[in-house]
ZADRENDO-985470 format. One line per 5 residues: for each residue x, y, z of C-alpha. Coordinates in steps of 0.25 Angstrom, whole numbers, always signed. Example, Ala and Ser with C-alpha at 12.3 -4.5 7.8 and 13.67 -1.06 7.14 Angstrom:
<rs>
+49,-18,+31 ~ +55,-4,+29 $
</rs>
This chain:
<rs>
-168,+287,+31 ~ -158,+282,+20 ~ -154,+270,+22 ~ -145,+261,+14 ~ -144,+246,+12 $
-129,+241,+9 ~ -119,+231,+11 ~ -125,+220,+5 ~ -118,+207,+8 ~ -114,+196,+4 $
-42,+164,+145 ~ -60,+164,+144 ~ -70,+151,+146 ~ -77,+144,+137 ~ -89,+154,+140 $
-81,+167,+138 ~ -73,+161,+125 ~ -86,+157,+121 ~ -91,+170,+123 ~ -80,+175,+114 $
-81,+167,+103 ~ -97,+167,+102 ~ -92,+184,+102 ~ -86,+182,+90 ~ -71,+181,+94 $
-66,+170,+89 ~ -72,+158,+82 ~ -83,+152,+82 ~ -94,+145,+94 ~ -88,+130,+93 $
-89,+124,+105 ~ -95,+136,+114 ~ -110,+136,+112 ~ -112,+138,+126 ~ -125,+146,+124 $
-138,+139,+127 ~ -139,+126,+116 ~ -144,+115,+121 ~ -148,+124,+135 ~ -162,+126,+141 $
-158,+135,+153 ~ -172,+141,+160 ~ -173,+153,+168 ~ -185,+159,+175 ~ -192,+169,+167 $
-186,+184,+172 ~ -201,+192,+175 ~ -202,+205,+173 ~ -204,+212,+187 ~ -218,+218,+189 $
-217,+232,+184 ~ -227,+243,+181 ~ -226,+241,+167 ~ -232,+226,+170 ~ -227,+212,+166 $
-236,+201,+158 ~ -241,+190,+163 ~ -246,+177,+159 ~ -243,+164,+154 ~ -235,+159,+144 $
-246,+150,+137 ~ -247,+136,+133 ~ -237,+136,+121 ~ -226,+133,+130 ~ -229,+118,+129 $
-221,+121,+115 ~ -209,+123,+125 ~ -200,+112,+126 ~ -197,+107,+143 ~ -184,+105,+146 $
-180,+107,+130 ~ -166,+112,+126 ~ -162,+125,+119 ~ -152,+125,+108 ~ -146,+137,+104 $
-135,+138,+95 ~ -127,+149,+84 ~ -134,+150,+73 ~ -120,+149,+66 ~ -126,+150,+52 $
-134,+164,+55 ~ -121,+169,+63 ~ -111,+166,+52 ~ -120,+174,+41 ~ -119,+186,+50 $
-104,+184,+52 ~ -101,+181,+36 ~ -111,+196,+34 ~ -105,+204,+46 ~ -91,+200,+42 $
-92,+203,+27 ~ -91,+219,+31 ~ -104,+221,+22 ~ -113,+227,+33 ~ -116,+221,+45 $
-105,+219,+52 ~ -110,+217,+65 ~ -122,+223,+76 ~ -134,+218,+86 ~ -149,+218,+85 $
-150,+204,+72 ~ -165,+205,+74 ~ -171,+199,+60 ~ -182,+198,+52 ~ -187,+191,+39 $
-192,+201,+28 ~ -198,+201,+16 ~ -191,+192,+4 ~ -184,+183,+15 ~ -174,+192,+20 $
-168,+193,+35 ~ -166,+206,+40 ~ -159,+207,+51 ~ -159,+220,+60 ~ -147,+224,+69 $
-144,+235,+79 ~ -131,+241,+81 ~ -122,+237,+67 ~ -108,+237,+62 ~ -107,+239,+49 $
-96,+241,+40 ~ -83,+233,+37 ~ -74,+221,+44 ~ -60,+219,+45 ~ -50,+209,+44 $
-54,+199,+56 ~ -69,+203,+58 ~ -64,+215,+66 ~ -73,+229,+63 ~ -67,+242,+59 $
-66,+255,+68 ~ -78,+262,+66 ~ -87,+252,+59 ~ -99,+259,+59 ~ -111,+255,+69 $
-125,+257,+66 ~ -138,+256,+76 ~ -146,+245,+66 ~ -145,+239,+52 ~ -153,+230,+45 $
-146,+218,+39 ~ -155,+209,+27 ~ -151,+195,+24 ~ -155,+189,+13 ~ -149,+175,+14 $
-134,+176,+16 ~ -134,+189,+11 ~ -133,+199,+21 ~ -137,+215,+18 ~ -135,+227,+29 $
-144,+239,+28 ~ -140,+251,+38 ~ -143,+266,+35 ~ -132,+276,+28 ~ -122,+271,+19 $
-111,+260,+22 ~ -98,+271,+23 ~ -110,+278,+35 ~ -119,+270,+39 ~ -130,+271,+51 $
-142,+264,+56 ~ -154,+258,+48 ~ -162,+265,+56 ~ -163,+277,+64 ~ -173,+284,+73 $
-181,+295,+67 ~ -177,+304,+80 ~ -175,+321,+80 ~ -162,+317,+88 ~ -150,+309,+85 $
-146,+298,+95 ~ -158,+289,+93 ~ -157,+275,+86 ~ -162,+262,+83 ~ -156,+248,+87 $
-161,+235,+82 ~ -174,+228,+81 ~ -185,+216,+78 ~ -190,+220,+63 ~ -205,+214,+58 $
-211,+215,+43 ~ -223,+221,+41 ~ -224,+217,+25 ~ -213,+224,+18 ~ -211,+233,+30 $
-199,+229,+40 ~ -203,+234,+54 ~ -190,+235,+64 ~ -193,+238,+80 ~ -181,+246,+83 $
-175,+250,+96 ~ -173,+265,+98 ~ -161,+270,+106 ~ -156,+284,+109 ~ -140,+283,+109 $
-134,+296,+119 ~ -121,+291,+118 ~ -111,+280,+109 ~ -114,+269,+119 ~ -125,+259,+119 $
-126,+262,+134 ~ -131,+276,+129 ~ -142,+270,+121 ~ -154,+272,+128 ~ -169,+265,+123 $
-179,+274,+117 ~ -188,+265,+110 ~ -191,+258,+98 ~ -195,+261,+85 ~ -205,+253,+72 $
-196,+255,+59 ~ -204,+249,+47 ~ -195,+250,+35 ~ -197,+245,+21 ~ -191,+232,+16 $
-183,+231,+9 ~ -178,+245,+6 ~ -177,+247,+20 ~ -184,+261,+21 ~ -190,+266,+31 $
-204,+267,+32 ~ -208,+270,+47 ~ -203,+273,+60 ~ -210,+275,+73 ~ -207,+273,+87 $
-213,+264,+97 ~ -218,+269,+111 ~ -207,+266,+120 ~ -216,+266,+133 ~ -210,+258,+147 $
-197,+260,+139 ~ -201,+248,+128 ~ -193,+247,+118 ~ -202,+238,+107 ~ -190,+233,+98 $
-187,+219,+104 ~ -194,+210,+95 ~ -207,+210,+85 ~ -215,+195,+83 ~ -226,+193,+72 $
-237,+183,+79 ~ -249,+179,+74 ~ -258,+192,+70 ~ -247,+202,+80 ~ -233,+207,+80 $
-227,+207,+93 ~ -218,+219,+96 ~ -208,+214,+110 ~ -200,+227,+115 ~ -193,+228,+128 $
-192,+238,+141 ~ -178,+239,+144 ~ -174,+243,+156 ~ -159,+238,+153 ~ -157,+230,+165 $
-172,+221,+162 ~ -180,+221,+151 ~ -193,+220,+147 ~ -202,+212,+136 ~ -216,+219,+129 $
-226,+216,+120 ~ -232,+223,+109 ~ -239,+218,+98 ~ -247,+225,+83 ~ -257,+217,+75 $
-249,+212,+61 ~ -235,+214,+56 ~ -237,+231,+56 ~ -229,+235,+69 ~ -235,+250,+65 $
-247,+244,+69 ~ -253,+248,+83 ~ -246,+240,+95 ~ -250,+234,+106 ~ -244,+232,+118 $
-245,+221,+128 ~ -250,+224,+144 ~ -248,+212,+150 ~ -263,+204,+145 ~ -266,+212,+133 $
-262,+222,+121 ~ -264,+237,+123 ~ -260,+249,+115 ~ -252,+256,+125 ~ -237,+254,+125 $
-238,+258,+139 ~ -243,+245,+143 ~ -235,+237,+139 ~ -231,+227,+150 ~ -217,+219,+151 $
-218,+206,+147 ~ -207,+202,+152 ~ -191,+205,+156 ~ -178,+198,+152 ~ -178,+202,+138 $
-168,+209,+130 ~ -169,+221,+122 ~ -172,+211,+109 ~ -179,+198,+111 ~ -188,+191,+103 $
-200,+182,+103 ~ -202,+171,+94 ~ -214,+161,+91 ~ -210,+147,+90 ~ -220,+136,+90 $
-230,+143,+96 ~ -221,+149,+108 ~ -214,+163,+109 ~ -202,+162,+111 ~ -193,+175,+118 $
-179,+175,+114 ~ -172,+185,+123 ~ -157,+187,+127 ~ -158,+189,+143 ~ -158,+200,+151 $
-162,+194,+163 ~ -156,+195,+174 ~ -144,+202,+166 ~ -145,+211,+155 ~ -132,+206,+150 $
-137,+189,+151 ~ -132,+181,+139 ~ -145,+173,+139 ~ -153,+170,+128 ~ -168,+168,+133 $
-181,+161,+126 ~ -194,+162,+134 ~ -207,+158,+128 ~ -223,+162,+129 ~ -235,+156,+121 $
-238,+172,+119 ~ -230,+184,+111 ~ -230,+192,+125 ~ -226,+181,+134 ~ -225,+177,+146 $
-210,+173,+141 ~ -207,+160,+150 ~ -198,+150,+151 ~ -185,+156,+149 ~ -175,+147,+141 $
-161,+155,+138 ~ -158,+150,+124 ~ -142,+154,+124 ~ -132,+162,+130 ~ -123,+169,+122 $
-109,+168,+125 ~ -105,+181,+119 ~ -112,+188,+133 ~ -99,+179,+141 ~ -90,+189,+135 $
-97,+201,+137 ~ -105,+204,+124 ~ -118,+211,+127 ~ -129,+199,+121 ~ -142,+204,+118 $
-155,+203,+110 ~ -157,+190,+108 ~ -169,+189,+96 ~ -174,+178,+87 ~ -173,+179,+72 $
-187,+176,+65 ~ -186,+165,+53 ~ -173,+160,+59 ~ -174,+146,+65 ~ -187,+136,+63 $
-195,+128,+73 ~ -189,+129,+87 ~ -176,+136,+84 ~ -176,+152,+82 ~ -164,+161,+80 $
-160,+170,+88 ~ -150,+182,+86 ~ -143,+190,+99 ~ -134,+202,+99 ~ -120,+201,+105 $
-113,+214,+107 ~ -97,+213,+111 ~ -99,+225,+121 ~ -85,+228,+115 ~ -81,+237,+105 $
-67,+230,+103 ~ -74,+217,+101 ~ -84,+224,+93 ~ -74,+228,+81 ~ -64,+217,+83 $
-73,+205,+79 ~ -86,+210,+71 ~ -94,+196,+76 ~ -95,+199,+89 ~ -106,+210,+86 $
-115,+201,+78 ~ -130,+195,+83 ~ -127,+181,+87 ~ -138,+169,+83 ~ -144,+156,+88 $
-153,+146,+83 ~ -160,+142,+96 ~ -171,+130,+98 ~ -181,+134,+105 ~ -186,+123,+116 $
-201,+121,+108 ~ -206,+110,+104 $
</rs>
């Protein structure tokens, strides 16, 4: 595959305005944080029905004395992260706009930042987007700093995805995914699609895929595809802890959604897996047992001070909630418990789809974490009129620890 690395850079209510503004249509969020700071709202944790596939049990362990009764939240804008991305995406030098933000620190102190579904290409006079700015599946984006570089495949006059399937047919793609170093080695999980027609509702889950890829040149070193048994796609999240990598994918049945849990020994997600049954590890994909429901296609789990921490944006009961979720476990494969909903995003009041809510590792310190969520207008006039409103948005939560 030949890729090529360029652009380097250099009458509503409160609610609904609210909504609009947070969208990106007019000025900034003064005065209309209505999203979660300051909020501890708990819900009953949503079980997972009894299924054949099986649910874990078990308890969520002692650690949650780290858990603060009664503590507030506080989730706020990371101002400072989004106005980078806005100064970048308006500068017409890549990026210009897509979904997906997951990150990772590589090698040499650099961010990469991996996104799904990306406009590239130019800006006009009051941050509108050309007719027929070009779209592709997923790009890399490297920061370095405040410098900001956008690596797709092709060239800038014909661009196309930074990755592709190695399939016989045509049709077959790859959206974004959690990436993890092994060395100088950059490992992306990556959703695999087949796309029978030009909508997203023709998109249809195949599985996932392990590209590992030399860093920096980007080249491609492997690609292999992970089983895909119960319909698991294992593209939701990877977590380095203690002497195991931790691989979260998720059985989606569209209207509820499923967490599992795989795990290999050391950083080499190449290595064999293991999957987990519901008491123990096993070889067999097969075996795998939800952990729990409620999650979204993309989530992730943290470790801070000694608790893991879920980060999910709902889907329970709606597939379409606005709801930021954190639950916590003493134990990478839960059980999750104790739901707090972090945030709701305003943008969901105006119709935007919300989705994949995921922390971003090194960002924060202590009991505050990052966490990035993807906001699409659900509109293709809104989508070239105002180049912001298609943009991950962030937060800089505190987490109710101790």
């Amino acid at each position: 595959m030949a890729l090529d690395t360029f652009w380097p850079s250099r009458s509503l209510g409160v609610a609904a305005l609210c909504g609009l503004l947070a969208l990106g249509l007019g000025g900034g969020l003064a005065g209309c944080l209505i999203g979660g700071s300051g909020t501890r709202e708990r819900v009953p944790v949503a079980r997972s029905p009894l299924a054949t596939r099986g649910v874990a049990a078990g308890s969520p362990g002692t650690c949650m004395s780290a858990l603060r009764s009664g503590a507030l939240t506080d989730a706020q804008p990371d101002v400072a992260l989004e106005r980078q991305w806005a100064r970048y995406g308006d500068s017409a030098s890549g990026w210009t706009g897509g979904d997906g933000g997951y990150s990772v620190l590589a090698p040499g102190g650099a961010r990469l930042w991996i996104f799904g579904d990306t406009f590239l290409g130019g800006v006009l006079p009051g941050n509108r987007r050309p007719p027929g700015a070009p779209m592709v599946h997923n790009t890399v984006v490297v920061q370095r700093g405040a410098t900001f570089t956008t690596i797709a495949g092709g060239t800038p006059r014909s661009p196309h995805s930074l990755l592709r399937p190695r399939r016989a047919t045509s049709g077959y793609l790859f959206y974004a995914g959690p990436a993890l170093f092994d060395g100088p080695v950059l490992q992306l999980l990556l959703p695999e699609y087949h796309q029978e027609g030009s909508s997203l509702a023709t998109d249809h889950p195949v599985g996932s895929a392990l590209v590992r890829l030399a860093y920096p040149s980007m080249a491609v070193l492997g690609m292999a595809h992970l089983p895909f048994s119960g319909d698991v796609a294992w593209s939701s999240w990877v977590l380095r802890s203690g002497a195991y990598t931790y691989i979260y994918g998720v059985e989606d049945h569209h209207t509820v959604r499923y967490m599992h849990v795989a795990r290999v020994a050391g950083t080499d997600l190449s290595s064999p897996w293991s999957y987990f049954d519901g008491s123990g590890w096993s070889p067999d994909p097969a075996r795998s047992v939800r952990v729990m429901s409620g999650v979204d296609t993309g989530y992730s789990v943290v470790r801070v001070d000694g608790v893991y921490v879920l980060v999910t944006r709902s889907t329970t009961p709606s597939a379409f909630s606005d709801a930021i979720d954190a639950y916590f476990s003493c134990s990478p494969v839960g059980p999750f418990v104790d739901r707090v909903v972090l945030y709701r995003a305003p943008q969901a009041l105006v119709g935007a789809f919300v989705y994949d809510a995921v922390a971003q590792p090194g960002l924060g310190s202590g009991d505050r974490i990052v966490i990035g969520y993807s906001v699409d207008p659900a509109n293709t006039a809104v989508l070239f009129s105002n180049v912001r409103t298609y943009r991950p948005r962030y937060l800089e939560v505190r987490l109710p620890l101790r």
